[in-house]
N, C-alpha and C positions, 0 to 999 in steps of 0.2 A: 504493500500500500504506500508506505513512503516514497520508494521505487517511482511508484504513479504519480505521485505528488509533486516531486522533482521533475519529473518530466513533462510536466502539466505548467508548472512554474515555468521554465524554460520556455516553453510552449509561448508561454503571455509575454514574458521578455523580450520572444523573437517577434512576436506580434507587433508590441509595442514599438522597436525598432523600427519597423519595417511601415508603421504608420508615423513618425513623426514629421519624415519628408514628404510625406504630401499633404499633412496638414501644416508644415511647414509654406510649401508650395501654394496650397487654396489659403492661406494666411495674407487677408482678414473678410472673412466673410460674414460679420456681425457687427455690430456696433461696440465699441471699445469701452470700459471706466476707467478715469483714473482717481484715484482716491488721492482726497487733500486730507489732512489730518489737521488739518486748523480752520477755525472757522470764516465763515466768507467775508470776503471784503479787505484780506490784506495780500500780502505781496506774492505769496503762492498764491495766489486765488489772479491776480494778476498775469502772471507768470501761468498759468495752468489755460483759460483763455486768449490767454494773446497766442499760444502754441496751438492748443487743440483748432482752435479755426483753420490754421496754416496746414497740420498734418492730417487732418480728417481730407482735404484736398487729394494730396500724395497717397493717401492709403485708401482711400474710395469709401470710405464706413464713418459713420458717426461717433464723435468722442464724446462721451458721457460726463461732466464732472461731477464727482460726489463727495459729499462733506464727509469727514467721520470725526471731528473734535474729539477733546476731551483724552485726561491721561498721560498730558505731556508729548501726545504724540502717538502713543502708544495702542488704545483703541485701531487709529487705522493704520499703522502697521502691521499688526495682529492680523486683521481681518485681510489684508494680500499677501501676507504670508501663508495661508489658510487658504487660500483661493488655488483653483486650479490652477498649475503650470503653462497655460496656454496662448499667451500673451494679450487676452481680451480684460483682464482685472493688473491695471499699475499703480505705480502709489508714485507719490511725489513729496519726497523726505529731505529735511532739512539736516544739518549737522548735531543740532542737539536730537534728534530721534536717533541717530545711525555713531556717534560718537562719543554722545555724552549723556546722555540714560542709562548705557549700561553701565558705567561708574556711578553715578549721580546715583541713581535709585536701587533700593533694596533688593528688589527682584524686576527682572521684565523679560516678557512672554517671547522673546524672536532674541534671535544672534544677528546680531547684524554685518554679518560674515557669510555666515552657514542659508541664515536662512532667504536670504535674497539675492537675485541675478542682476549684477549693476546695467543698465544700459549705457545714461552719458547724465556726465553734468550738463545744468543747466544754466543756471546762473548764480553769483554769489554777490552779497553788501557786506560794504564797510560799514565801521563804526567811529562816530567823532566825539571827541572829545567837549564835551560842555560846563561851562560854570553859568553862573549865574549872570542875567544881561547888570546887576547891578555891583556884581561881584568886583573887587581891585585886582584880581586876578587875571595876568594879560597873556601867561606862558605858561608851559608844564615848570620850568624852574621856579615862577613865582606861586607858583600850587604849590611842590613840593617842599620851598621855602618854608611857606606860611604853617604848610602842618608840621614840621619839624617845629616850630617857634609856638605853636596854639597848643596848648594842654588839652591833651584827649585826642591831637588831631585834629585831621578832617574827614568828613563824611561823604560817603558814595551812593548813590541810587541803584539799584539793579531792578526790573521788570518780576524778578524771582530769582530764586536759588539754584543756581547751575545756567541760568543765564548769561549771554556774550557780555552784560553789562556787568554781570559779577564775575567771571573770571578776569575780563580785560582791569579791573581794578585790581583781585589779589595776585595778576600777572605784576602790575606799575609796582602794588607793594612790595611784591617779590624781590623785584629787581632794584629799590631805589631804598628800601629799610624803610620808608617812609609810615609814619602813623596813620593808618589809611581805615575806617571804620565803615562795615558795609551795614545798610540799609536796605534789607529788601522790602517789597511793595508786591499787593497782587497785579502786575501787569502795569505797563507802556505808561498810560494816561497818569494814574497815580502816582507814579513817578515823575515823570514829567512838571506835574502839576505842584508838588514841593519843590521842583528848582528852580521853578520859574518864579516863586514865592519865596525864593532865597533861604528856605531853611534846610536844605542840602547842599553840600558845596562842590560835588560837582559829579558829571554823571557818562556812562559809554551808551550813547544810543546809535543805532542804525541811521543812518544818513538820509534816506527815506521820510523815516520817523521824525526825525529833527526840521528835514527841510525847514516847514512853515515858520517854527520858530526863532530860527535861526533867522529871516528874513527879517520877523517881528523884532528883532533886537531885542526880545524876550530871552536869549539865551548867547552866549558867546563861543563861538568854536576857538577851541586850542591847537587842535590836528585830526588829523582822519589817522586810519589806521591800514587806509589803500596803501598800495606798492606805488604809486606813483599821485604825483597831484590830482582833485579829481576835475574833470572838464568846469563843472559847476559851480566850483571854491575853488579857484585858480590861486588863491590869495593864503589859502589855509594851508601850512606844511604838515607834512607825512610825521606820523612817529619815528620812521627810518631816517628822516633827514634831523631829524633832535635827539637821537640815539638811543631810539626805543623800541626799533623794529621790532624785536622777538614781544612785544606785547600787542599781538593781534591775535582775533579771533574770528577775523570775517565770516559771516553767516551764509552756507552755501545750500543751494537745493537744488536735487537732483531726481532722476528717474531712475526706478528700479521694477523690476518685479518678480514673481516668487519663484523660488531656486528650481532649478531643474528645466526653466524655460526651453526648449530649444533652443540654441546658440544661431539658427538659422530665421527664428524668430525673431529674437534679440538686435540681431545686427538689419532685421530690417525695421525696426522697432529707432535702433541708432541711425541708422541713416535717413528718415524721415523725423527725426526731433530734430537732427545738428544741420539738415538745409532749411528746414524750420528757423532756426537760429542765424542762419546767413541772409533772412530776407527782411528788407528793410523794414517794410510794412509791419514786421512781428516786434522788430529790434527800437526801432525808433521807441517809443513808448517805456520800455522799458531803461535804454539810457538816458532817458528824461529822468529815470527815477534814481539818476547814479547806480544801476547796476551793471557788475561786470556779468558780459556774457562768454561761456564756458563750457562751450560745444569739444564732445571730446571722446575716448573710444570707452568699452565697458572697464578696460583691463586698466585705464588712467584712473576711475572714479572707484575700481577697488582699491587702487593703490592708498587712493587718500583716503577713502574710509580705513583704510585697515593705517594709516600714518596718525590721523586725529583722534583714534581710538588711544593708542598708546601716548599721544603726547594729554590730552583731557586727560587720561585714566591716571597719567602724573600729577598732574595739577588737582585732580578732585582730591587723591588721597594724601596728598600733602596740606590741603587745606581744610579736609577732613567734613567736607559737603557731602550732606546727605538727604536728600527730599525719601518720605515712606512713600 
């Protein structure tokens, strides 16, 4: 009977085989999802429509978007990991779902190695530096000045715990000794809304996020944390040019879907997101928003998951963050 069992097994293997080039081949004859893990109306959700108009073109099928908040991220990565192998359910995960959850938090449900098939980055933001539009602080040296000189220090805003605005702070502490005291907040607004009120002194938000206020002269940029100046703040230097490069954390987001795809799937899955990414009509809009765009093959976007896994999974446990 095991005998039969083995051979029956085998049986399904060769089966399997022997269908996945042709559904390789009749690939896409449905309508596609891809799952956002965050809820509508921000920059993946941006990023998730300005693409899908473009590649549902190329690919002849309709692309679906679907919310799945909540969890850190977590809910809808779970739920395409889960999903069949087929390339019609993708997800669109950012760096704290794929690098920094699995330090950050106690337990969570997916390896983000094992259990997903990278296709291509997509795109990624800086983070700028901000104090307050009232603050006497004009540089990172007159920041780091003033908390060496203030009892208790100074104080930092973060979005949340394990957020780019809380590491990029115990990165600047790390590296300068400086009295640096984080503040987290539920979320963006909240934060925001005390520095603008001068009672945090100063804060790492995404460039996006900041735009408006920055305009407002509600808020003062010190430096971005891009690799190079950005088109929009021509005037604001880089951390790398004031000697702080290694304190970045740009927030990237990228396409994946669940492991075991077909590779013949995949790469046509790649090649209609990354000419997606080459046409202006998609791109425009988005480097309005100072995003880099980050078109790239599957075997680049493992690489960096598998590089910002190990460099967070340092940094969380040195600083000893832990969200349950």
């Amino acid at each position: 009977m095991s005998y039969l069992r083995a051979i029956f097994g085998l049986a399904l293997v060769a089966l399997a085989a022997s269908l996945a080039p042709a559904q390789a081949q009749d690939f896409p004859n449905r309508p596609i999802t891809v799952v956002l893990p965050f809820p509508p109306g921000g920059l993946s959700d941006l990023v998730a429509r300005r693409l899908s108009q473009k590649v549902q073109e190329g690919l002849g099928q309709q692309i679906v978007v679907d919310y799945k908040p909540g969890g850190g991220g977590t809910i809808g990565a779970t739920f395409v990991k889960s999903a069949p192998p087929d390339g019609y359910t993708l997800l669109i995960a950012n760096n704290s779902i794929m690098a920094i959850n699995p330090s950050l938090m106690a337990k969570v449900s997916y390896d983000a190695q094992k259990d997903f098939a990278p296709v291509t980055m997509l795109v990624s933001t800086s983070h700028i530096l901000l104090v307050p539009g009232a603050s006497p602080v004009k540089s990172i040296s007159d920041l780091l000045a003033l908390a060496k000189s203030k009892p208790g220090g100074l104080s930092f805003a973060s979005a949340g715990v394990g957020g780019g605005g809380h590491l990029l702070g115990e990165m600047l502490k790390q590296k300068t000794g400086a009295p640096l005291v984080h503040v987290p907040y539920k979320g963006a607004a909240p934060a925001m809304q005390d520095v603008l009120g001068g009672r945090i002194d100063f804060y790492f938000e995404s460039v996006a996020l900041a735009a408006p206020h920055v305009a407002s002269g509600g808020v003062r940029a010190l430096a971005v944390t891009s690799k190079k100046r950005l088109a929009n703040y021509p005037d604001i230097p880089t951390m790398t040019e004031l000697g702080y490069g290694d304190v970045n954390a740009d927030a990237w987001f990228a396409l994946f879907a669940p492991a075991n795809t077909p590779p013949a799937i995949a790469a046509r899955l790649n090649a209609e997101f990354v000419k997606a990414l080459t046409d202006p009509a998609v791109t425009k809009p988005l480097l309005d928003q100072s995003l880099d765009i980050l078109p790239g093959t599957p075997d680049e976007l493992s690489q960096v998951v598998g590089r910002d896994l190990a460099r967070y999974g340092t940094l969380i446990r040195e600083i000893g963050a832990k969200v349950e």
